[in-house]
ROVO-959842 format. One record per atom (N, C-alpha, C): residue in one letter; z, x, y. Coordinates in pm, whole numbers, padded with zeros to 5 digits, always signed. Layout:
# residues N
aZXY/...
//
This chain:
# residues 279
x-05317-02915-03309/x-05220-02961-03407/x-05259-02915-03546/x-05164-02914-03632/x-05185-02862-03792/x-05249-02994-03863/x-05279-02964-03968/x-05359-03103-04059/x-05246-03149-04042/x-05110-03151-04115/x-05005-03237-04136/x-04983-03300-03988/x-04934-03244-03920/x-04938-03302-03773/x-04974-03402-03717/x-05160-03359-03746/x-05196-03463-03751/x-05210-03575-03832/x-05174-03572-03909/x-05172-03662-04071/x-05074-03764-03962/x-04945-03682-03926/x-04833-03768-03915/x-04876-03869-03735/x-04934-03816-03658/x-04958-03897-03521/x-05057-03961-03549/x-05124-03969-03636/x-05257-04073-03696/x-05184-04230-03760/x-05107-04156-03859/x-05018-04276-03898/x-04889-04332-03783/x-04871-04281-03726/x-04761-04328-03632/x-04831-04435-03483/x-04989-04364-03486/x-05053-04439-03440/x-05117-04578-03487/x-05137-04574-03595/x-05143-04717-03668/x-05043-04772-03715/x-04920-04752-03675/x-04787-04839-03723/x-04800-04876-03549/x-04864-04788-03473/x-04815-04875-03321/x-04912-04990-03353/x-05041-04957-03412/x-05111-05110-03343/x-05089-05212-03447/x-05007-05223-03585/x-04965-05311-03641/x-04861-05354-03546/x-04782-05283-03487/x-04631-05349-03410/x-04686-05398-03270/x-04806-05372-03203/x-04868-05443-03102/x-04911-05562-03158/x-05020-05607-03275/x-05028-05698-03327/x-04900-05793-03348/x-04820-05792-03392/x-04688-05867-03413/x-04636-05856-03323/x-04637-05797-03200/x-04573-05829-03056/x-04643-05944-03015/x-04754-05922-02998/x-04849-06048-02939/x-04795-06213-03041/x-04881-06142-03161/x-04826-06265-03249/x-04677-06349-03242/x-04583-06265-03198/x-04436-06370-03203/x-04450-06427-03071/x-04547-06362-02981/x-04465-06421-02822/x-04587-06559-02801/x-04695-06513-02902/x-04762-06667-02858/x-04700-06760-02973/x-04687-06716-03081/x-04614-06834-03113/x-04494-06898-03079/x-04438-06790-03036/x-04307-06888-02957/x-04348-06935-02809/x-04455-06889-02766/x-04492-06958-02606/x-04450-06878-02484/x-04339-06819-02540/x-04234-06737-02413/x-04223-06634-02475/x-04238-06497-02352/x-04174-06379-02396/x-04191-06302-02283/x-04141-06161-02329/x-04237-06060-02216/x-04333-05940-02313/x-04467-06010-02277/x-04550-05926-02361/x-04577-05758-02310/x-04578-05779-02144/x-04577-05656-02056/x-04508-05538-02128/x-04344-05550-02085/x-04284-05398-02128/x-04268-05390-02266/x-04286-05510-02346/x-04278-05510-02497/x-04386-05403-02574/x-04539-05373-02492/x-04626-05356-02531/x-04628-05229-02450/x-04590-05210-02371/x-04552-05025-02318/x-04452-04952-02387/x-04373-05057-02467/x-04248-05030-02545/x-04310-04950-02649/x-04439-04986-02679/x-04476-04946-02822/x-04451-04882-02916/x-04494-04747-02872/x-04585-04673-02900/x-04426-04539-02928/x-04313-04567-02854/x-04245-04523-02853/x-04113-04549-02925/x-04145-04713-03002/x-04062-04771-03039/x-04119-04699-03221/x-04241-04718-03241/x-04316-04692-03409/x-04272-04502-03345/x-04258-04469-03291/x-04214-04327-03306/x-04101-04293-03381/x-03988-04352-03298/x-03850-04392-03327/x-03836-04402-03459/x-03858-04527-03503/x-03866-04600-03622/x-03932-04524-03756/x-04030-04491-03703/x-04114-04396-03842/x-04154-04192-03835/x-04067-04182-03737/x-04034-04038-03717/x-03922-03957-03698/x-03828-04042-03574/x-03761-03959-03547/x-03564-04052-03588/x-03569-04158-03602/x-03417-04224-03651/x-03409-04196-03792/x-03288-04148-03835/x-03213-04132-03930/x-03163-04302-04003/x-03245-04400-04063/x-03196-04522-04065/x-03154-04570-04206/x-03176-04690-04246/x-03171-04747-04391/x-03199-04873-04399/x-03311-04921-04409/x-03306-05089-04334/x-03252-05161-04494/x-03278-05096-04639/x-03198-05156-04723/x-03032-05217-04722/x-02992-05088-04610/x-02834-05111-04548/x-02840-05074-04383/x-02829-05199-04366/x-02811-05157-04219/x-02700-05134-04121/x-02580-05139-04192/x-02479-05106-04119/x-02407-04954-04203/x-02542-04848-04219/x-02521-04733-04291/x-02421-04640-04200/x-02315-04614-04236/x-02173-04522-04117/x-02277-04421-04085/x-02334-04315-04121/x-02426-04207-04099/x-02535-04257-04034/x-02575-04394-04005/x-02715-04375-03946/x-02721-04378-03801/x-02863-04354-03711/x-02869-04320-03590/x-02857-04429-03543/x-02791-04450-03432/x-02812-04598-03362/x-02926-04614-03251/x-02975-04723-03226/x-03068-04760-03131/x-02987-04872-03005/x-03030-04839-02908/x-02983-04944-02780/x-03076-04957-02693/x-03148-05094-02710/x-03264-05107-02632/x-03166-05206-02508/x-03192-05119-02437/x-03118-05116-02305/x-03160-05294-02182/x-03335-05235-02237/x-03417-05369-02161/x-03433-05455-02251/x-03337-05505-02236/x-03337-05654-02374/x-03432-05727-02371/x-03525-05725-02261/x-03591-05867-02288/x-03707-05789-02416/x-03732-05702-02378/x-03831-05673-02448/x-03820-05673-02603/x-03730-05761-02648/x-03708-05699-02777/x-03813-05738-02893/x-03945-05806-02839/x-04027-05819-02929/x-04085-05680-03006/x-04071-05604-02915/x-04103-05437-02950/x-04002-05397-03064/x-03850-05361-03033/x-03797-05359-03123/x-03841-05443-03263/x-03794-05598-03258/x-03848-05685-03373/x-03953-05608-03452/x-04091-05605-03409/x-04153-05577-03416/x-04136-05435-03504/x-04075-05315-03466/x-04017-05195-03531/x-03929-05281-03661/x-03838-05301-03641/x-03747-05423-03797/x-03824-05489-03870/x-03935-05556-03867/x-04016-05629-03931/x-04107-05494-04022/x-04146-05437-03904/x-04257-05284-03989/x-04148-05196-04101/x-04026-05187-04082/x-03924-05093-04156/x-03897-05158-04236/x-03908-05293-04286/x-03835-05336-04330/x-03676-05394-04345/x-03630-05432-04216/x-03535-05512-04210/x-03578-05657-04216/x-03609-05659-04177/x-03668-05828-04196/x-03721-05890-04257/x-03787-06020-04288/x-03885-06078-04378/x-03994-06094-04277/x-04138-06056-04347/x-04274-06016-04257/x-04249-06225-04196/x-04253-06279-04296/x-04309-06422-04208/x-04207-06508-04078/x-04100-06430-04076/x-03984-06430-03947/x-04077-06414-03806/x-04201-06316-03840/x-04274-06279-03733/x-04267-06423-03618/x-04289-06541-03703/x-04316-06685-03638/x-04179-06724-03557/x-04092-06677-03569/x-03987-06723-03577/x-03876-06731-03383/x-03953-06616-03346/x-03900-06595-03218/x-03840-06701-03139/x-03734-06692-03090/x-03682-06757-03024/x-03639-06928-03074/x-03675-06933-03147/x-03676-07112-03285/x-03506-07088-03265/x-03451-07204-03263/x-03353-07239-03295/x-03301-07213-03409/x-03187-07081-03430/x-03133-07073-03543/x-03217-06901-03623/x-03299-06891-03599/x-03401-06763-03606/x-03291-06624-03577/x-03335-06546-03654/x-03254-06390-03652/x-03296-06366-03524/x-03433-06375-03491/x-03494-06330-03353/x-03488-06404-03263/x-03367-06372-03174/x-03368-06428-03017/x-03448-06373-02940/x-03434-06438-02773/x-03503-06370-02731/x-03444-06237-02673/x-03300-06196-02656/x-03287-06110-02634/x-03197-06066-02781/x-03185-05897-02782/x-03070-05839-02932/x-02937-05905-02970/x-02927-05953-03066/x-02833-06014-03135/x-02789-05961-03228/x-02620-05875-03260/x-02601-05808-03332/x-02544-05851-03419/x-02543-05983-03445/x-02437-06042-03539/x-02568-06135-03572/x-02657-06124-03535/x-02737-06163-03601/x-02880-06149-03690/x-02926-05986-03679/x-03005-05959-03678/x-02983-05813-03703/x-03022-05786-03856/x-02994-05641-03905/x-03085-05568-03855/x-03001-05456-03825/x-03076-05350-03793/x-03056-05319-03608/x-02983-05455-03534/x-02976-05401-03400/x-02833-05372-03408/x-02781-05264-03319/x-02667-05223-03312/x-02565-05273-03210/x-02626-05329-03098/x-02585-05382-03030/x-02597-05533-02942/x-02569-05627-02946/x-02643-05719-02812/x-02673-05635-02678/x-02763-05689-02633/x-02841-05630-02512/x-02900-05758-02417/x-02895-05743-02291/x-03010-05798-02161/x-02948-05801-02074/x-02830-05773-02057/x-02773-05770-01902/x-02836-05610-01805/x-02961-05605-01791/x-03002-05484-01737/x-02908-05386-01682/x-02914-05273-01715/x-02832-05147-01652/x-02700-05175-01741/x-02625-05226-01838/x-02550-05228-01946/x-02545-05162-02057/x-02639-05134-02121/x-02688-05077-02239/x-02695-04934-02272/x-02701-04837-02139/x-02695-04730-02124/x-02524-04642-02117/x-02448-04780-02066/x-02298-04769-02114/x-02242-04788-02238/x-02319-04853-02310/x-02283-04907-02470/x-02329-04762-02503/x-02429-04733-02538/x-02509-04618-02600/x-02405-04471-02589/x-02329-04476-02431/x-02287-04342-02405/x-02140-04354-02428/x-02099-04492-02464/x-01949-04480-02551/x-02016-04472-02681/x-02098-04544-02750/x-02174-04490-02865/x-02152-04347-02913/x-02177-04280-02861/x-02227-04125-02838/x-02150-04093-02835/x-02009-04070-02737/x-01892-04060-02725/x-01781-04038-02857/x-01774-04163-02888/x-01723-04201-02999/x-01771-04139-03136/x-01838-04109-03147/x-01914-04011-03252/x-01918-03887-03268/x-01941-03839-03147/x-01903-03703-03151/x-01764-03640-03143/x-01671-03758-03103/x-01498-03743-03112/x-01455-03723-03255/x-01587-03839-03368/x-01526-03817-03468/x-01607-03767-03537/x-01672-03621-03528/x-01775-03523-03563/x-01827-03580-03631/x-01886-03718-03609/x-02045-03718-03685/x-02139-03684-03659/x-02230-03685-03726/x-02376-03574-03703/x-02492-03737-03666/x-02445-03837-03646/x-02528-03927-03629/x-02580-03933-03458/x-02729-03994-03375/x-02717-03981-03286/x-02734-04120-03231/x-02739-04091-03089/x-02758-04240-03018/x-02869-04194-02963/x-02962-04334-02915/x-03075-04351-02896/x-03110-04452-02768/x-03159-04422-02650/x-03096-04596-02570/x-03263-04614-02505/x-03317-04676-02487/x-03463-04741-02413/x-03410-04788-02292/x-03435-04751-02182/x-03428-04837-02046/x-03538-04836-01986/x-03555-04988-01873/x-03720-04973-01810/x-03681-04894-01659/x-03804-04862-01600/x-03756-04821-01520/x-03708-04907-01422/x-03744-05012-01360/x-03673-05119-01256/x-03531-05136-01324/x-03422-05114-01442/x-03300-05161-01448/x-03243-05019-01399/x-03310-04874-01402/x-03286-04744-01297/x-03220-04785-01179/x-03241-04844-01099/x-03218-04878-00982/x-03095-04949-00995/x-03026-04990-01111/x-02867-05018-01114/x-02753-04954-01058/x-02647-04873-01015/x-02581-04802-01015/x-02528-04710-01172/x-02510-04887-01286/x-02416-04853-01337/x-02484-04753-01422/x-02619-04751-01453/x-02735-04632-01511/x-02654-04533-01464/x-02643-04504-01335/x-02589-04378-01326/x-02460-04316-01308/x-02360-04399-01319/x-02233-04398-01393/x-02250-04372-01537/x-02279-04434-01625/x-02324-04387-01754/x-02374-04224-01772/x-02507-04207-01687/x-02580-04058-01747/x-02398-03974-01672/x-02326-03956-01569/x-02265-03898-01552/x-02142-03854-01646/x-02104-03954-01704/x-01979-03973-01829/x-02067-03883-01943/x-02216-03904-01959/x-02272-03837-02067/x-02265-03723-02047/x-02310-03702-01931/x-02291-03572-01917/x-02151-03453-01892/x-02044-03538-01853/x-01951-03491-01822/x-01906-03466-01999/x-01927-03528-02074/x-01861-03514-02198/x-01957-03444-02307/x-02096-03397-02201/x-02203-03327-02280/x-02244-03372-02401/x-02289-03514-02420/x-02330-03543-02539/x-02463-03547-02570/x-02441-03421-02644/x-02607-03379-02715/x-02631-03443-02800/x-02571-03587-02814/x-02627-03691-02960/x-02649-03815-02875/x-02679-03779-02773/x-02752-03924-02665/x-02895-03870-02652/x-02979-03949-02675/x-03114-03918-02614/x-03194-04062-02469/x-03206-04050-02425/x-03242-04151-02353/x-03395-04134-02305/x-03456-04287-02369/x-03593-04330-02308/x-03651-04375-02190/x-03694-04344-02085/x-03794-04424-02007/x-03849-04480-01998/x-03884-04578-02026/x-04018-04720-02022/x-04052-04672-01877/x-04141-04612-01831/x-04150-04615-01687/x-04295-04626-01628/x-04381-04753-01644/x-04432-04824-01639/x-04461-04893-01472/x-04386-04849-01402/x-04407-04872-01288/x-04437-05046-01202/x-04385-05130-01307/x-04403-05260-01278/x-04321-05363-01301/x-04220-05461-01264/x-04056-05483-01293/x-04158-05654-01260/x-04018-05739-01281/x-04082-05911-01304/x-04108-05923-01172/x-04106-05851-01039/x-04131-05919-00913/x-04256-05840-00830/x-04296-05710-00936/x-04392-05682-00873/x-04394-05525-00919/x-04473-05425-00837/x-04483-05292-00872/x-04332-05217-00809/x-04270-05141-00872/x-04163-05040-00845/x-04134-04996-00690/x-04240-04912-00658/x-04261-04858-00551/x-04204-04930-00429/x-04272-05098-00461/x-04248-05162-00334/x-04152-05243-00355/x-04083-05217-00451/x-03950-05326-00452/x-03861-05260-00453/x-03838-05142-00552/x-03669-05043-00505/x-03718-04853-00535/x-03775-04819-00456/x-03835-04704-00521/x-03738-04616-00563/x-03787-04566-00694/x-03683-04422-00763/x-03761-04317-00713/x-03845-04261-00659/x-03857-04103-00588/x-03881-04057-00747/x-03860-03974-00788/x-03869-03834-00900/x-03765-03845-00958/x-03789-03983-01072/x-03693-04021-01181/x-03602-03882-01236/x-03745-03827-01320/x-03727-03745-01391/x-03641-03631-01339/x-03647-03585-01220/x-03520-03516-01100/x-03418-03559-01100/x-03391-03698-01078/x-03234-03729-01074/x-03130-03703-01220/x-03250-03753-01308/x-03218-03728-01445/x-03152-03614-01470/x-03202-03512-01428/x-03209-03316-01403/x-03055-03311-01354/x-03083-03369-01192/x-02927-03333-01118/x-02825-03415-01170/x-02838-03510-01260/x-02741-03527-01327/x-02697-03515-01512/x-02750-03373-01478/x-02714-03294-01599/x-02781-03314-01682/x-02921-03393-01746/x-02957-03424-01851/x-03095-03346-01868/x-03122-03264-02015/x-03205-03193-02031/x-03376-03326-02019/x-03452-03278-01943/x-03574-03395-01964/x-03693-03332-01983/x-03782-03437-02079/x-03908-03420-02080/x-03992-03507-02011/x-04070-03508-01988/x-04148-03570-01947/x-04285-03627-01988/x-04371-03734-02057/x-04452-03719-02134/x-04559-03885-02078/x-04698-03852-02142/x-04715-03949-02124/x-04686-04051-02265/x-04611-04168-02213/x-04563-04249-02307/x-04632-04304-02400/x-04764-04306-02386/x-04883-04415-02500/x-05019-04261-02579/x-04921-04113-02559/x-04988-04035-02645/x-04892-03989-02778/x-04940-04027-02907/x-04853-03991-02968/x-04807-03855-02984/x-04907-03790-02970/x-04878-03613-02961/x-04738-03572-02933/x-04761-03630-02785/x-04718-03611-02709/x-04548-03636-02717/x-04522-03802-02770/x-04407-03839-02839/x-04303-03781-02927/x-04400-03740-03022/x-04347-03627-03109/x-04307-03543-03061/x-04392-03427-02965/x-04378-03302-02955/x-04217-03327-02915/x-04226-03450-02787/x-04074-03439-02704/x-03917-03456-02802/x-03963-03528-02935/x-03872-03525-02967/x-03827-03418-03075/x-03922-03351-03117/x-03953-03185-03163/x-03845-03162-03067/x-03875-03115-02937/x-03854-03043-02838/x-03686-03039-02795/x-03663-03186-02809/x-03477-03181-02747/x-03398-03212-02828/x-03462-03248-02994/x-03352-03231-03086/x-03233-03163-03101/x-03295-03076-03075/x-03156-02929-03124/x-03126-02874-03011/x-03114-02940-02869/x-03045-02900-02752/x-02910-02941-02743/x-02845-02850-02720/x-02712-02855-02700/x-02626-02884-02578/x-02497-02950-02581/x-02460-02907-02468/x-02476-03030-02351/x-02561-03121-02355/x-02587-03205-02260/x-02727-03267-02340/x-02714-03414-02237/x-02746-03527-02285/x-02904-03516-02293/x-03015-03573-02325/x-03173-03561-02336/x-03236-03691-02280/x-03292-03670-02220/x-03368-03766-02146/x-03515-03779-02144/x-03633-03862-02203/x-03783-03819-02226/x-03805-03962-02118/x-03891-03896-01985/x-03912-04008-01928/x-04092-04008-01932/x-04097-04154-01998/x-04262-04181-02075/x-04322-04212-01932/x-04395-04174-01860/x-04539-04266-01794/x-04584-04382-01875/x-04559-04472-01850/x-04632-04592-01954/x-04721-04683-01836/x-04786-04786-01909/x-04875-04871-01880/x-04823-05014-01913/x-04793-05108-01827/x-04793-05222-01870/x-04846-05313-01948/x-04829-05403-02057/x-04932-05458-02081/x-05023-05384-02214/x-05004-05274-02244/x-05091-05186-02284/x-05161-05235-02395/x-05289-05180-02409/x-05388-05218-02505/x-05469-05375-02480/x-05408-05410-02416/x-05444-05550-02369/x-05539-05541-02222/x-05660-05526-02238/x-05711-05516-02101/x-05685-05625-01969/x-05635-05767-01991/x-05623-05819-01909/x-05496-05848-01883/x-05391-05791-01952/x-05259-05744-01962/x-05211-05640-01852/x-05286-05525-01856/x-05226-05417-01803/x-05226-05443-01663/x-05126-05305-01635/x-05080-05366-01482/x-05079-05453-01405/x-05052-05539-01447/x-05068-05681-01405/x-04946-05749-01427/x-04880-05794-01306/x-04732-05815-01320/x-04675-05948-01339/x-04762-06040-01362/x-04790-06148-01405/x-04728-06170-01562/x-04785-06083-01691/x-04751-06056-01800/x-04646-05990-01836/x-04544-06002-01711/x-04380-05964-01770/x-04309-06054-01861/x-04350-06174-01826/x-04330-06275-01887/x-04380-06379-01921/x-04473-06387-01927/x-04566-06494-02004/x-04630-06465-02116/x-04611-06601-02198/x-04692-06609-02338/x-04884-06600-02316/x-04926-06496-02410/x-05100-06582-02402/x-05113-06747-02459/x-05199-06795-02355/x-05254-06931-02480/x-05348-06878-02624/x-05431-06975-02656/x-05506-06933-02753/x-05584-06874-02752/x-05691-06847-02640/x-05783-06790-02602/x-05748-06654-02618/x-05645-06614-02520/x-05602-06480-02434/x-05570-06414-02550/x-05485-06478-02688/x-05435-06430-02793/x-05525-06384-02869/x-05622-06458-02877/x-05765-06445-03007/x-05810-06299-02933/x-05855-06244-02784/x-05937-06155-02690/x-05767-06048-02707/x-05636-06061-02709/x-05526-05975-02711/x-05559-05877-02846/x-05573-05998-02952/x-05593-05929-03116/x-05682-05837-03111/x-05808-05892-03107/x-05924-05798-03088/x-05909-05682-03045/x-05832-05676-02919/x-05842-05559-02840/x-05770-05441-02884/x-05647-05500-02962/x-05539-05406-02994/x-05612-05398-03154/x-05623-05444-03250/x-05729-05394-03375/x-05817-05252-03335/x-05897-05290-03233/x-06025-05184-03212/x-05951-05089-03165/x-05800-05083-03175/x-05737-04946-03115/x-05713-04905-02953/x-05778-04991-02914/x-05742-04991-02709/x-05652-04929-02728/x-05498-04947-02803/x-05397-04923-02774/x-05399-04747-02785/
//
């Protein structure tokens, strides 16, 4: 990599472990969450946010800016987490998760909470919002793009792939679509509950240019979105390898932490871990 290069995945790497820190922090203070895909979310979410979206968190309903559709709603401590670091939010909201009346639900609230574009959590939904998103934008030649996060267990929907087909049929090179693919869903590991075979293949046969990367290297993050910016013609797809749990040693792969809060203990040994950079 060039000095600048690296200048820029150094810092993109320490905006992830501030937004891991404040992932942890909202879900134990609210007790409930899913710390799991929130925290595989990462790394890809401080990419987004401080590299590659066109945004304005001073105005957040900017006509020109890129939209985001985090597809796997539950996770939206990750997102939050990205809004709080950009500045949409107020830093001490961090507490706020899920509280009665709070910008931060537990799943995206668009009427409530600047900076998300859409409500989200009905799994395999979001990837249809995103690709009328997309749609609609490029009908009315804007240069703005869409952006959508899905995990991999909501893959196994149909309507996922009704969606990539419409994208593709209408070739929208202002859709990019994420992978969380993490290999671990709330009932257990992937494999043994609905297997997808060679994600990144189906992705292919249904028209969408893909990368493939591992999800928790920033290099790597970058390069992909270097890479399918300026592809034309059909839709982009970067499917991440991720880790559950990540940075959290007694977190990871461990399917337990899809949804559960740490107590105090687990939280004090979570901090630590993600500070010293695990992540």
């Amino acid at each position: 990599m060039t000095e600048e290069r690296n200048r820029v995945v150094l810092e993109l790497e320490e905006k992830a472990i501030d937004m891991r820190q404040r992932v942890l922090t909202m879900i134990h203070k609210a007790g409930s969450g899913h710390p799991g895909g929130s925290l595989s979310a990462t790394d890809m979410m401080a990419a987004l946010y401080f590299y590659e979206m066109k945004v304005d968190p001073k105005n957040p309903t900017w006509h020109d800016r890129d939209r985001f559709v985090l597809s796997k709603g539950h996770v939206a401590p990750a997102l939050y987490s990205a809004l709080l670091a950009k500045g949409y939010l107020e830093d001490d909201e961090v507490y706020t998760l899920r509280k009665y009346g709070s910008r931060l639900q537990g799943h995206p609230d668009m009427k409530k909470t600047p900076g998300v574009d859409i409500s989200t959590g009905s799994l395999g939904q979001g990837i249809g919002a995103a690709t009328g998103m997309a749609l609609g934008l490029k009908r009315s030649q804007s240069e703005s793009r869409v952006f959508t996060m899905l995990g991999d267990g909501e893959c196994g929907e149909g309507a996922v792939w009704e969606a990539v087909q419409v994208a593709s049929k209408y070739e929208l090179d202002n859709l990019t679509i994420l992978v969380d693919f993490n290999g671990l869903q709330n009932d257990g590991f992937m494999h043994e509950i609905m297997p997808l075979g060679n994600i990144a293949n189906k992705f292919r046969a249904f028209g969408c240019e893909v990368v493939e990367i591992d999800g928790h290297k920033m290099n790597e993050i970058v390069d992909a979105f270097d890479q399918v910016r300026d592809i034309k013609g059909k839709p982009k797809c970067i499917v991440a390898t991720c880790v559950k749990g990540r940075g959290v040693s007694f977190m990871e792969n461990v399917a337990k932490w899809h949804g559960v809060a740490p107590n105090d203990e687990e939280f004090i040994v979570a901090m630590e871990e993600v500070k010293e950079g695990l992540s």
